[in-house]
N, C-alpha and C positions, 0 to 999 in steps of 0.2 A: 853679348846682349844680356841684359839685365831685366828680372821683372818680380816685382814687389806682389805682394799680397797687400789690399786694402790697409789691413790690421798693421803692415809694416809702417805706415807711411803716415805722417801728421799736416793738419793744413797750416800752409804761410798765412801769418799774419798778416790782416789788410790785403789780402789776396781773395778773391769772388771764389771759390770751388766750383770746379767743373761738376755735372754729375758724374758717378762710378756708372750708373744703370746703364744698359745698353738706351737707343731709342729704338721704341716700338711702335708699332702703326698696325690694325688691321689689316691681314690679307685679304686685298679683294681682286676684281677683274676676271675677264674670262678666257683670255688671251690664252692658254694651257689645257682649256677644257678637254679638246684633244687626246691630251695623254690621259685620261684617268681611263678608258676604256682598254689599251693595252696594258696600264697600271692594274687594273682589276684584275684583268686576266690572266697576268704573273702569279698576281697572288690567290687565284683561284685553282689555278695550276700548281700551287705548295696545299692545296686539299683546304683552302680557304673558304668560308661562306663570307660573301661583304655586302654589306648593308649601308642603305644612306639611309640616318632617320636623324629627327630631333633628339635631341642630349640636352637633359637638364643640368645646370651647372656649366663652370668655365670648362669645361675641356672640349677638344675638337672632337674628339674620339679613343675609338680604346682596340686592345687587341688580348685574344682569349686565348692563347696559344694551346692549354687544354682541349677545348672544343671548338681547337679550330675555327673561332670566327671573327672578325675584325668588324666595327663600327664606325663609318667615317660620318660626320653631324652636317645637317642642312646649311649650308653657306656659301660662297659664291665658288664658282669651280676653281680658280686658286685655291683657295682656302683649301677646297677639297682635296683636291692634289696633293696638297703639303702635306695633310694629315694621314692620306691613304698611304703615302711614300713613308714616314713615319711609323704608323704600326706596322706595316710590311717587311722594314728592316726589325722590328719587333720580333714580327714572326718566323723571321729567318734565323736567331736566335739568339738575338740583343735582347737578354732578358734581365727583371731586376734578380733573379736566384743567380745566375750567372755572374752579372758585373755589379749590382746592388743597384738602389734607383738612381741615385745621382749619376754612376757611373752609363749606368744603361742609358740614361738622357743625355750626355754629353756624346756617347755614340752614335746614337738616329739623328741627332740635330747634327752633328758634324758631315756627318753623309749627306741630309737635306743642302748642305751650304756648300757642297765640295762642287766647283767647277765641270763643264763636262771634259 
């Protein structure tokens, strides 16, 4: 198997280009609400405080591994989910001093995607 880097690769003439982007869509629904309440309490149980509140700006939330506290942001209990599960691998010790940020994001989102 073989795989290019963007930067490798040029487009055919007269040929439409696919997009490179992934496609994205808001997470929404509430179909997983469910778990955020044993989700919490994993991560309250690693000496976590977790909070829902409003976040200004795009991000869903954050994680303070310092002082111990993690922020998941107002939005539909999917959403919430993703995010609480995201900084929780955070805080378990997927950090950017550890793997730097790119690398630390390509580890919590790979875990969010991994099958059970």
């Amino acid at each position: 198997m073989f795989v290019f880097d963007r930067a490798q690769v040029a487009p055919i003439d007269g040929v439409e280009q696919a997009s490179l982007e992934p496609p994205c869509q808001p997470l929404t629904g509430e179909s997983h609400r469910h778990l955020i309440v044993p989700l919490r309490a994993f991560a309250e149980s690693l000496g976590f405080a977790v909070s829902f509140e409003a976040i200004d700006g795009p991000v869903g939330g954050w994680c303070d591994s310092r002082n111990k506290r993690i922020v998941d942001g107002v939005a539909p209990a999917n959403a919430q989910l993703r995010t609480l599960i995201h900084e929780t691998i955070h805080g378990l010790g997927v950090g950017y001093a550890e793997y730097g940020g790119e690398g630390a994001e390509v580890i919590v989102d790979s875990v969010i995607f991994c099958p059970e």
